[in-house]
C-alpha positions in Angstrom: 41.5 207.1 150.2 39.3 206.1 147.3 42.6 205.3 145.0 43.7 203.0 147.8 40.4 201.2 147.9 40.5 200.9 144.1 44.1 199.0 144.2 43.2 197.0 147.3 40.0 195.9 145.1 41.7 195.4 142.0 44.3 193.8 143.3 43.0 191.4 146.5 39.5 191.2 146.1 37.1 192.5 149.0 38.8 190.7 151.8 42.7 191.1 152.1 44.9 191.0 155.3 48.0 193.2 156.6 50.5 192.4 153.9 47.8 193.8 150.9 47.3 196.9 153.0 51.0 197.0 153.4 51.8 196.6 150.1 48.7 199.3 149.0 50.7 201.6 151.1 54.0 201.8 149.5 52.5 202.4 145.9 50.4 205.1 147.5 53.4 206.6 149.4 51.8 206.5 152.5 52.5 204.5 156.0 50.7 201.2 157.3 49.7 202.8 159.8 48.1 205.8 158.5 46.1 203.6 155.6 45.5 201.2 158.2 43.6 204.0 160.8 41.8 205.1 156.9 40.3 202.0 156.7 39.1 201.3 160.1 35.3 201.3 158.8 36.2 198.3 157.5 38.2 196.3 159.9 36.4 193.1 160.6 39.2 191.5 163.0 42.9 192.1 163.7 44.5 192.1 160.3 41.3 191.7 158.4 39.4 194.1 156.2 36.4 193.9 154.1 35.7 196.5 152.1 32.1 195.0 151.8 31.4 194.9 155.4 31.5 197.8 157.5 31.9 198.6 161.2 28.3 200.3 161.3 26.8 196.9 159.8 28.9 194.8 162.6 27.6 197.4 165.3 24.1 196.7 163.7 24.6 192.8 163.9 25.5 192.8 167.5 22.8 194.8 168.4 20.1 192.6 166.6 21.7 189.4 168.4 22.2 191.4 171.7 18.1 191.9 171.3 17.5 188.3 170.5 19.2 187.1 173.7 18.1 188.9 176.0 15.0 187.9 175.9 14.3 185.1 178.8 13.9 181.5 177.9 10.7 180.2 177.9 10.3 177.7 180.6 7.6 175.2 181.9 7.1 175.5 185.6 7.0 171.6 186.6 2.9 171.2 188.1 2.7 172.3 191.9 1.6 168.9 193.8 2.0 166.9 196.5 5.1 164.8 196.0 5.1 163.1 199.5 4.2 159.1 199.2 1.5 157.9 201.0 1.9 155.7 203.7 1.3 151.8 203.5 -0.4 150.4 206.0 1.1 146.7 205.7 4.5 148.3 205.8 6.8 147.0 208.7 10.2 148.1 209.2 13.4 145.9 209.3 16.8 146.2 207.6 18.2 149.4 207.2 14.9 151.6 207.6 16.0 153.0 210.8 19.0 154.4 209.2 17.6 155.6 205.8 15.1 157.4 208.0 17.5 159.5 210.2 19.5 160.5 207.4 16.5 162.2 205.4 15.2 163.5 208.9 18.3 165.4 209.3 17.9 166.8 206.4 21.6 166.9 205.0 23.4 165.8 201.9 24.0 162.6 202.6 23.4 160.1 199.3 23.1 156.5 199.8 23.4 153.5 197.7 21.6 150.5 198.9 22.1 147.1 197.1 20.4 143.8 197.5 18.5 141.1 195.9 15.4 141.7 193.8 12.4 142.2 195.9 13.3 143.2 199.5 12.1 146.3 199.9 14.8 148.9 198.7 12.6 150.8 197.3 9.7 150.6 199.4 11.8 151.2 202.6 12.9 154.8 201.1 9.4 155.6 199.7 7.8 154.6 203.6 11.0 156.6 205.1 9.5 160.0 203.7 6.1 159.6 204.0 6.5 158.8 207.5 8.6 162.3 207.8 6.4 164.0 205.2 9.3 164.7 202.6 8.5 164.6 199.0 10.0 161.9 196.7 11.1 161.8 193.3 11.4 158.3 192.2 13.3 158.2 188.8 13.3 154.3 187.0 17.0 154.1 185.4 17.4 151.8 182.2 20.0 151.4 179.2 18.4 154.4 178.1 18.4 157.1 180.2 20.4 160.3 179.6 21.0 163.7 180.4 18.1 164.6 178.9 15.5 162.5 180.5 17.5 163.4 184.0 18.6 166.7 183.8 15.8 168.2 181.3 16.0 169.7 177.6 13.6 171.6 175.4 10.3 171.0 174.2 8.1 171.3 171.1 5.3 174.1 172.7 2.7 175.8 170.6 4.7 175.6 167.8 8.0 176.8 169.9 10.9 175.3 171.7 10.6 175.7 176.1 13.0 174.3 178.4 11.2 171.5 180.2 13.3 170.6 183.6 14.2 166.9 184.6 13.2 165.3 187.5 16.6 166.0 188.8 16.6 169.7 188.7 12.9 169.7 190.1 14.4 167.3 193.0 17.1 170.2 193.4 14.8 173.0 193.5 11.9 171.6 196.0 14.4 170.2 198.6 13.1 166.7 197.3 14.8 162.9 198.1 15.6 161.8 194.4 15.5 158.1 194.4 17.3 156.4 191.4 15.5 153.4 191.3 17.6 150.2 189.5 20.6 152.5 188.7 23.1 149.5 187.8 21.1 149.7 184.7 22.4 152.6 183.6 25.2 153.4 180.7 28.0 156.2 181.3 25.9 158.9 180.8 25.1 158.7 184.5 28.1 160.3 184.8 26.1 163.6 184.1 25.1 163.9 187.8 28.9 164.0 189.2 28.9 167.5 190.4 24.6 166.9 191.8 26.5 164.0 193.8 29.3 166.2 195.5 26.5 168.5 196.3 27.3 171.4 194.2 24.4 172.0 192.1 24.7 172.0 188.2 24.8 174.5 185.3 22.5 174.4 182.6 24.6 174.8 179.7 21.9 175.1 177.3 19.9 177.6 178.8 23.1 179.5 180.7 21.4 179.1 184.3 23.0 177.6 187.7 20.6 175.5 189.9 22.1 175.6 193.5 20.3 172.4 196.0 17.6 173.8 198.2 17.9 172.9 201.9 16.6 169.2 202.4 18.4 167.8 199.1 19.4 164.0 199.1 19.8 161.5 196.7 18.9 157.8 197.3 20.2 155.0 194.4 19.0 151.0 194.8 20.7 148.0 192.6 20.3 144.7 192.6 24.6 144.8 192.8 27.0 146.7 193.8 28.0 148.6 190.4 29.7 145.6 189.2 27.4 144.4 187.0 25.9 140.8 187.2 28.6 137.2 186.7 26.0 134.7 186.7 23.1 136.4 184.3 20.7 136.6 187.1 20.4 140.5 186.8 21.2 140.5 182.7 20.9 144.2 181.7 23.0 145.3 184.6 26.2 147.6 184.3 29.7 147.9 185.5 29.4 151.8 187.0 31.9 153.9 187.3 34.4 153.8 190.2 34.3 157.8 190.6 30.6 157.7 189.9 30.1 154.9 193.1 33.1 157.0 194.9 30.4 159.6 195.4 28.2 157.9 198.0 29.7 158.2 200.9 27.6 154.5 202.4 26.2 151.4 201.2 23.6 149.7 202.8 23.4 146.1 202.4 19.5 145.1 202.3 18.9 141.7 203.0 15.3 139.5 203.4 13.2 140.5 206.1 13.4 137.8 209.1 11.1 135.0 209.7 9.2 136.8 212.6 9.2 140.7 210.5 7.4 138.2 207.2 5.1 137.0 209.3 3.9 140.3 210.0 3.9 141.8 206.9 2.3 138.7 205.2 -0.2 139.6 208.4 -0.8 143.0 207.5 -1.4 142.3 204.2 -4.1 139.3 204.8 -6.4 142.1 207.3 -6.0 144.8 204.3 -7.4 142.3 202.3 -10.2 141.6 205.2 -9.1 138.0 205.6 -9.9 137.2 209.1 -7.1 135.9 210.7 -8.4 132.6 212.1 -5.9 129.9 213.0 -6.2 128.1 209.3 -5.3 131.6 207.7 -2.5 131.7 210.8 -0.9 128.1 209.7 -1.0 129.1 206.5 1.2 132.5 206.7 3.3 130.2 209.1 3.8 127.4 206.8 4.6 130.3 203.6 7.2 132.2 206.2 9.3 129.0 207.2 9.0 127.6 203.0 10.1 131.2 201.9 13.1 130.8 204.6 14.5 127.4 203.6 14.5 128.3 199.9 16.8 131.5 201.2 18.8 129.4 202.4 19.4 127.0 200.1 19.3 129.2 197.5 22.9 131.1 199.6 24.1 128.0 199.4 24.0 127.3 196.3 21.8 124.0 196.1 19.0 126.4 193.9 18.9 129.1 191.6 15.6 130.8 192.2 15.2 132.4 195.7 11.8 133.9 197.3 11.5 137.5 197.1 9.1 139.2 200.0 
C-alpha cells in the first residue's frame, strides 16, 4: 500500500483520477479494483483521490457544517399592534365601496385592482372598508424602487449580526391582513416576485429555507392611476407597463370614478362640521357653488376642452 502511494505521488501529484490509479495498478501487479478499495480513505468523489485529504477529515467537515446549520435563524418578530385603520368621520361611501367591503367581509382570497384618476378615493375607500369590518391593513407605497427585499423581507445588521427581518408582505400573510399596494403601476418587473402570493399559494423563503402558507382572512388590494399600461399622454409620468401575467392574476377590476354631485356635497359637508364650521346658508352656497365648479371642470376635462381636472 505504501509503494502504491509513493508512485501515485511521484508520479500524479496528490490529486489523480481513475486512469493514475489504473495505471499504479499494473506496475504494482495488482487490480483496479483492489487498489481502488485500498485507497478508499482517500476518495474525495467518484474517480477522485487525494492523498492529502482523508475520509475522516470530510466526515469531520460535514459535521462542523451540519452544527453550523442547524442552528435556527435569527429572526425579528415584526411589533404586535393594532393594524386596523381608524375610521373617518367625513368618510361617505360611493363607487365601488359596497363591493370592496363584501369581498374583505367574506374573508376569501379574492385580490382586486382598482384603477382611476388621481384623487378619488382608491385608497381611502379600502382603508374605510376595513376599519368599518375591523380587519387590519397593510398599506405598502410602490415606486421605481421597490423590490423583493423591501416586499418580501431580507436580513438585517443586529448587534453586530445578520437577522431576517420580514416584509410587509409576509407579515400581511401571517396575520390574515388586507395588503394594499398603493400606486402599483409604479412599479418595475420585480413585482413579479409576488406571482405565486397572487394565486394564493404562499411563498418560500429561499434565503432562510422556510414556507409561509396565507392565514385565513388573506387578500390583496392594488390601486393605479391606469390600468397597467402605463401613461400616453405624460399625465401619470413614472408609471409602468405591468406584466400581462402579473395583471392576469386579479381576478376584477374596479373602475373608480368621482364621487357625484349630491355624494361631494356631503363629504365637503362633513368635512366643514369636523372643522366646526357652522353650516349656515353662506357656508351652504359656498359648498354648492365648489360642487357644481368641481363638476363642470370633470366634464370638460372628459372631453377634452382642459387638461387639469378636480380631484375630491
Amino acid at each position: 500500500m505504501e509503494t502504491a502511494i509513493q508512485l501515485l505521488q511521484e508520479q500524479f501529484g496528490a490529486e489523480f483520477g481513475a486512469d493514475a490509479v489504473r495505471a499504479v495498478a499494473l506496475q504494482i501487479n495488482t487490480s483496479y479494483a483492489t487498489l481502488s478499495k485500498k485507497l478508499s480513505q482517500y476518495k474525495v468523489s467518484r474517480g477522485k483521490w487525494n492523498l492529502e485529504v482523508t475520509k475522516e477529515k470530510i466526515d469531520e467537515l460535514e459535521d462542523t457544517y451540519s452544527a453550523s446549520t442547524a442552528e435556527p435563524i435569527a429572526m425579528i418578530e415584526a411589533v404586535k399592534q393594532n393594524l386596523i385603520p381608524d375610521k373617518d368621520d367625513t368618510f361617505v361611501s360611493f363607487g365601488n365601496f359596497t363591493d370592496i367591503k363584501k369581498i374583505i367581509q367574506s374573508r376569501l382570497f379574492y385580490p382586486a385592482f382598482i384603477t382611476g384618476l388621481s384623487g378619488n378615493g382608491k385608497t381611502f375607500g379600502v382603508e374605510q372598508a376595513c376599519a368599518q369590518l375591523g380587519r387590519e391593513l397593510i398599506r405598502v407605497n410602490i415606486t421605481i424602487e421597490t423590490d423583493a427585499d423591501d416586499l418580501i423581507g431580507g436580513f438585517r445588521l443586529v448587534d453586530g449580526e445578520t437577522v431576517w427581518h420580514n416584509g410587509p408582505v409576509i407579515e400581511a400573510l401571517q396575520r390574515g391582513a388586507i395588503l394594499l399596494l398603493d400606486e402599483i403601476d409604479l412599479a418595475s418587473n420585480k413585482i413579479l416576485c409576488l406571482q405565486s402570493i397572487l394565486e394564493g399559494k404562499g411563498i418560500f423563503l429561499k434565503k432562510i429555507g422556510k414556507f409561509v402558507k396565507p392565514s385565513a382572512g388573506f387578500n390583496i388590494f392594488a390601486t393605479a392611476n391606469t390600468k397597467g399600461k402605463g401613461s400616453d399622454d405624460g399625465r401619470f409620468i413614472g408609471t409602468n407597463v405591468l406584466n400581462e401575467a402579473f395583471l392576469e392574476r386579479f381576478p376584477v377590476t374596479f373602475e373608480q370614478d368621482y364621487p357625484s354631485l349630491t355624494v361631494e356635497k356631503k363629504i365637503l359637508t362633513n368635512v366643514a362640521q369636523s372643522l366646526s364650521i357652522p353650516m349656515v346658508k353662506e357656508h351652504e352656497d359656498f359648498i354648492n357653488h365648489l360642487c357644481t365648479w368641481s363638476e363642470i371642470i370633470r366634464k370638460t376635462f372628459v372631453d377634452g376642452g382642459i387638461d387639469e381636472v378636480i380631484s375630491t
